[in-house]
N, C-alpha and C positions, 0 to 999 in steps of 0.2 A: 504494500500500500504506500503510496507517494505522501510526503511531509506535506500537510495544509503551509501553504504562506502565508498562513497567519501566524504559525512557531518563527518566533525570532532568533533563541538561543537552539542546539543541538549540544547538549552535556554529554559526553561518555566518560565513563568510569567506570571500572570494575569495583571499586571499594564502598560498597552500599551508605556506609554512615556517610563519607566523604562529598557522594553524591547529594542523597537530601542534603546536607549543609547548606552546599554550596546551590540548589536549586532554591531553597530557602530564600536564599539573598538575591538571588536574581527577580524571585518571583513578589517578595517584597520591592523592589524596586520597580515595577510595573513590564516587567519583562515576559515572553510568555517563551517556555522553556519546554524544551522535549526530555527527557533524561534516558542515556539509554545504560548496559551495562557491557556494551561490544560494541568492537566498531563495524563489524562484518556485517555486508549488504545493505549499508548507510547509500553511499554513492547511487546506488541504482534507484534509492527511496529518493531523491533530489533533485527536480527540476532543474537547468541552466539560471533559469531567470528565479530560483527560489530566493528571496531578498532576506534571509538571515546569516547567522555567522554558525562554525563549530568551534566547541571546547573540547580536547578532547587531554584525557591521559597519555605519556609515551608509552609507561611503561603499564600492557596488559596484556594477558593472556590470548592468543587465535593473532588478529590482526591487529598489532603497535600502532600507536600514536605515527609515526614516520610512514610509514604504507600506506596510513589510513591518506596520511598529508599527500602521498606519490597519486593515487588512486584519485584522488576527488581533484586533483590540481588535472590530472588528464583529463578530467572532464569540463572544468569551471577552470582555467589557471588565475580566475580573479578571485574566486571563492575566500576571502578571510576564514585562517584556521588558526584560533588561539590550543598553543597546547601548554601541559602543566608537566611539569619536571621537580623528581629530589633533588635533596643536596647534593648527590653525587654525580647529576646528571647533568646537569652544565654543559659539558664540553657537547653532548648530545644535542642538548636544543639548539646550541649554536649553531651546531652543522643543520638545524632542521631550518633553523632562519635563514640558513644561505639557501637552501632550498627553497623557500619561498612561505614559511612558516608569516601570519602578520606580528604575531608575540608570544614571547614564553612568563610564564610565571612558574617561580621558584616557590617550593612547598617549604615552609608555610608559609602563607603572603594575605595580606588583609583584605577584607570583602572590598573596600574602597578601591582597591589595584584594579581585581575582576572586575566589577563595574566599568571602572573608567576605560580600561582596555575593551571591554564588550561594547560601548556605548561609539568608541573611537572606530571601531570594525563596523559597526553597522552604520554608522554615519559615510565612510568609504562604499560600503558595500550600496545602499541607495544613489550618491554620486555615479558608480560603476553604472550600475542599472541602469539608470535615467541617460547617458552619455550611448550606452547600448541599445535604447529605447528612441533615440533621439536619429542616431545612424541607423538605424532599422528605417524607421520611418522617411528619412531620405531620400533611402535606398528603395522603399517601395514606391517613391513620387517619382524616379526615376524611372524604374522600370515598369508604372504604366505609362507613362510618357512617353517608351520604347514602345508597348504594346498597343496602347492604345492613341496613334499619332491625331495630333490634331489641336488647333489653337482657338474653335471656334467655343462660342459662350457656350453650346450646348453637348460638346465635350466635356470643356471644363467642369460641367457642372457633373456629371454621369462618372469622370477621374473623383471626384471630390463624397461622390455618393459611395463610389463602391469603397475608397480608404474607409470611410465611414462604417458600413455595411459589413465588410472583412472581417473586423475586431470582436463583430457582435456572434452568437450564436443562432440570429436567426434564419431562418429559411427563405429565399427570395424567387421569387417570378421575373422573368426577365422578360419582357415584351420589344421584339425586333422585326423589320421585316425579312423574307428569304436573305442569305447573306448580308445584313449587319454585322454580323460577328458576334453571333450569341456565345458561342462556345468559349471564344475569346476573351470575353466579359467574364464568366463564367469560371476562367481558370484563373483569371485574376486573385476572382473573388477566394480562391480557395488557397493560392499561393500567397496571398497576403494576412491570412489567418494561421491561430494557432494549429490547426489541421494540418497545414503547409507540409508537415513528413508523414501526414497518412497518405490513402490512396486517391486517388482522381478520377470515377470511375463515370465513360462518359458513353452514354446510349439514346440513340434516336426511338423513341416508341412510333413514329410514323414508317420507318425500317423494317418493323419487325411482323411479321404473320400474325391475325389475329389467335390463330393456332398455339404457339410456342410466344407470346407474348409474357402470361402470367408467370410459363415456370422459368424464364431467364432473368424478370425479375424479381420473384419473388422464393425461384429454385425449389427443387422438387424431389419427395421421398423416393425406393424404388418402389416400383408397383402403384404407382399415383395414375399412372394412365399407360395406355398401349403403349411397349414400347419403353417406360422407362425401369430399364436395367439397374438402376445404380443412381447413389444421389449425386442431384446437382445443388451446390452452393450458386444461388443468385447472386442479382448486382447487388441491390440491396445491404444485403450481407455481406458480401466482398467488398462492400466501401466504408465497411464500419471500422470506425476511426478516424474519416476522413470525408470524403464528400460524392455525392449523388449529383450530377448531371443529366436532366431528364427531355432531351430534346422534342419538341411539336406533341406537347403534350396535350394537345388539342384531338388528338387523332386515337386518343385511347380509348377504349369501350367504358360504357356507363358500369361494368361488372367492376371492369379493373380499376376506374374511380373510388369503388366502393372502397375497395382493399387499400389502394395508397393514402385514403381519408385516414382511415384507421391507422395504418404506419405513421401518418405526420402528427396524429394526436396519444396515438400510444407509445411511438417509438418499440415499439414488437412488431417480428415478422413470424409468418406461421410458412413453412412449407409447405407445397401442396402434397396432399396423401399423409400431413404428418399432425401431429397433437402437440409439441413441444412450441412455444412463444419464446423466440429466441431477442432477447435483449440488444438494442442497438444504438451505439453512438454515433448517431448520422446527420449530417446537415443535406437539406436538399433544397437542391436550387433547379428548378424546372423554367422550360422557356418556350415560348409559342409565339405563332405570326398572326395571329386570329386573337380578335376582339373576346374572351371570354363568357366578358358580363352579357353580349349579343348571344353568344353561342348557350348558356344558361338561361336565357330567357325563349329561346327557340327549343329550349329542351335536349341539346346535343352538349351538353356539360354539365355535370352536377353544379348549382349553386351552391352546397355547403362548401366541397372542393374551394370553387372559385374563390368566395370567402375565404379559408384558411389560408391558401395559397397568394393571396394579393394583401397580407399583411406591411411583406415590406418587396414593393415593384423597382423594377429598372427598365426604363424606358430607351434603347439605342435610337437615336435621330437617325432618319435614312441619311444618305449620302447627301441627295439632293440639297437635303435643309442646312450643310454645313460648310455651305460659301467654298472658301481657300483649300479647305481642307482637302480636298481634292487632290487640289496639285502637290501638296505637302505629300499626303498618300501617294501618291502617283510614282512622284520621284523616289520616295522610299523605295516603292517595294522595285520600281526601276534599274535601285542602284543595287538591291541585294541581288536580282536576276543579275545583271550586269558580273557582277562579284562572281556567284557563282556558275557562272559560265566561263568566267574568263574572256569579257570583252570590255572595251574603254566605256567610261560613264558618258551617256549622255544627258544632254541639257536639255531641261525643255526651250522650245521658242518661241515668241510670243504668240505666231499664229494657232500652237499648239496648245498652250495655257488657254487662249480664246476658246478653245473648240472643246478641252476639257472643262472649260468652267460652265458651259452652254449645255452641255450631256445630263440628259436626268437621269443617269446610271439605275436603270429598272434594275440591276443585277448586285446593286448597294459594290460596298465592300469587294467583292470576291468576283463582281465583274471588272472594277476598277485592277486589281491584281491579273488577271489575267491578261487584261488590256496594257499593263505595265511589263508583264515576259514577253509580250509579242513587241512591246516598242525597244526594248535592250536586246531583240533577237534581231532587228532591222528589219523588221516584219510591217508590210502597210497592212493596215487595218482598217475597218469597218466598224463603227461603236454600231450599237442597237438604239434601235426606235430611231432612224436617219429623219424621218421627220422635225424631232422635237432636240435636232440634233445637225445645226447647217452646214458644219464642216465635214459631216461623216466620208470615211473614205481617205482621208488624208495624212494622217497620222504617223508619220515615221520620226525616226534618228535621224537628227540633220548635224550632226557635226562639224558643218560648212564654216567659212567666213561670214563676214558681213553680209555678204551679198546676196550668195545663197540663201542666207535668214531672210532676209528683206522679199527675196522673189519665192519664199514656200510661205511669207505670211499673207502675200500678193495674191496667192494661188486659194488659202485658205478661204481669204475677203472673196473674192470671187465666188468659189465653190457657195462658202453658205449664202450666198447673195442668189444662186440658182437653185437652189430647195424653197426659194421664197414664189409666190403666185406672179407673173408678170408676161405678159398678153404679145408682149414684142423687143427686141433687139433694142428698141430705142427705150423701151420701159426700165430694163435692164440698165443699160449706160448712164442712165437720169440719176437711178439711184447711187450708182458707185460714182459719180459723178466725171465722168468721162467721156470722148467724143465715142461716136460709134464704130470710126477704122482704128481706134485706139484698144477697144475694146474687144473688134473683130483678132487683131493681133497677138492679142494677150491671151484669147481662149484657146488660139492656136498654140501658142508658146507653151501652155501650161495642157494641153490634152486634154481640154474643156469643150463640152459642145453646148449649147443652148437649147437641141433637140430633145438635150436631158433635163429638165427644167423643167419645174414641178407644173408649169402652163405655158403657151407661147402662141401663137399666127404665124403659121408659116408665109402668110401673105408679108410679113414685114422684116422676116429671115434676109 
């Protein structure tokens, strides 16, 4: 069983009067004190971040004051470890202080020494913590910042939710559409939590057969149905300790509803075929693209579900609603294809920023990415929905000079200037503001027809 940190002192001694004494004096002092009579299998009882100190004896029977010190310093090397030494042992604690011991006291020595010594360690030991607490937290602003790129208000605000969100134990709903990066979000949320060294266990229920749905989550005795041989341990169960990812949970049956209501309120899983209620330490964080409270009220979602489940929401902004961020994204994941292919980075150019900032990226996230390998492969490309999209089609690595930027952002004005409605040759030119042999020129230069053009008259061709 793990030390509550609430215990501030950890006393070992083997010499029973010794021990109450000196818990005595600690405990009058408003201290709250563990007292043990060995040191053996302390360390593994001890959280990293446990915020007290040890006292301990050198000399005792099994595992010595100095071990005990080797042992817990491998694990914490910050851990303050006050130990107690005879009068003959001296030369021993020295060597334990150069080891990294915080102080020795010599037997016999005044309650006022322990105090003061105990009070000076745990005032260290909170510094430590808090300095560790502080670089932790940093360290996770950073690395959503890595994960989740993006400068717009309503990123910010979704980075700011999930640090939030992370530290707590509650369960969360993540509302995205297809490719936001639910998953994304998701593993944030579990790697910025204490869970962070359990497991990540992450499944699509719109993937899976309604058939073989219940028993891979919730696993299955032998002899539960045709067919099963041997037990199966579920996801459920296989993420206990750590975290449940429950992808389009929108898609699951009103049965299977019933049964994860019950999991999120009892935290028990029952195997199917089986009578045992197996106990679980689980956070679950479920995520869908679909309106819930709509689908509850049309009767294709339990509303208790919905309820439980929408306690604490995360909302991902599509693409569309997040300006710049785009091109931020863009080039990211630009440069990492770039990287691992092994080819030169390129830049975007203006005509090319115009044409991504104009895209309503239907495909969120993970169309933007894909559209980013095909531009670090020197691939032209096509966005989707070329309607609501005037440059489509134009898209490459231009790695040029000046000039070549200037004549593919020339090429782009153009292009989305012909996805637009215009009745003739001369409607065209008006708008780019240009003559008409000027214009006739340019469409030829750039492999442009007008024939393509979302209307025209051939009479004024």
């Amino acid at each position: 069983m793990s030390i509550d940190n609430q215990i501030q002192v950890v006393l070992i001694d083997d010499d029973p009067h010794l021990r109450q004494a000196l818990c005595q004096t600690l405990d009058l002092a408003g201290l709250k004190v563990l007292p043990l009579g060995e040191a053996a299998g302390l360390t593994a009882r001890l959280s990293r971040d446990w915020p007290g100190v040890v006292v301990s004896d050198i000399r005792m029977p099994g595992m010595d004051g100095l071990e005990l010190l080797a042992e817990l310093h491998g694990q914490d090397p910050d851990l303050p470890v006050l130990l107690i030494t005879g009068h003959g042992d001296v030369p021993l604690a020295v060597q334990a202080m150069r080891a990294g011991a915080y102080d020795f006291l010599e037997k016999p020595f005044a309650s006022d020494a322990l105090l003061d010594s105990v009070r000076r360690a745990l005032a260290l030991r909170r510094l430590v913590l808090d300095n560790r607490s502080l670089r932790l937290a940093l360290s996770d602003r950073q690395q959503l910042s890595t994960r989740l790129v993006g400068h717009s208000p309503q990123m910010l605000r979704l980075r700011e939710q999930i640090g939030a969100l992370a530290a707590t134990k509650a369960d969360v709903l993540i509302l995205g559409e297809t490719g936001a990066g639910k998953e994304v979000v998701a593993r944030a949320l579990h790697d910025l939590s204490s869970r962070r060294s359990g497991p990540f266990v992450a499944i699509n229920a719109g993937a899976l057969a309604e058939s073989v749905v219940e028993s891979e989550l919730f696993g299955h005795e032998p002899g539960a149905f045709t067919g099963a041989q041997k037990r199966r341990i579920g996801k459920f169960e296989f993420a206990n300790g750590g975290t449940l990812f429950l992808d389009e949970i929108e898609s699951m049956s009103l049965d299977v509803q019933v049964k994860l209501l019950r999991l999120l309120q009892e935290r028990v899983v029952e195997r199917l075929g089986g009578n045992q209620l197996i106990p679980l330490d689980i956070r679950i964080i479920a995520a869908t693209k679909e309106d819930l409270r709509q689908a509850a009220d049309q009767g294709r979602f339990r509303a208790d579900l919905y309820y439980r489940l929408n306690v604490a929401p995360l909302r991902i902004p599509p693409l569309r609603e997040r300006g710049e961020d785009a091109l931020m994204l863009f080039q990211h994941f630009a440069d990492e294809a770039s990287s691992r292919h092994g080819l030169p980075l390129h830049e975007l150019q203006p005509g090319q920023r115009a044409l991504l900032l104009r895209h309503s990226w239907p495909g969120n996230v993970r169309e933007l990415q894909n559209a980013a390998e095909r531009f670090a492969l020197g691939l032209e490309l096509a966005l989707d929905n070329a309607q609501d999209n005037p440059a489509a089609g134009v898209l490459t690595s231009t790695p040029g000079g000046l000039s070549e930027q200037v004549e593919q952002f020339e090429k782009s004005l153009i292009a989305a200037e012909l996805t637009r409605p215009h009745s003739s040759v001369r409607s065209l030119a008006e708008a780019l503001g240009v003559p008409r042999k000027t214009l006739h020129d340019k469409l030829r230069k750039h492999g442009l027809n007008f024939a393509d053009s979302a209307s025209h008259s051939a009479d004024d061709e």
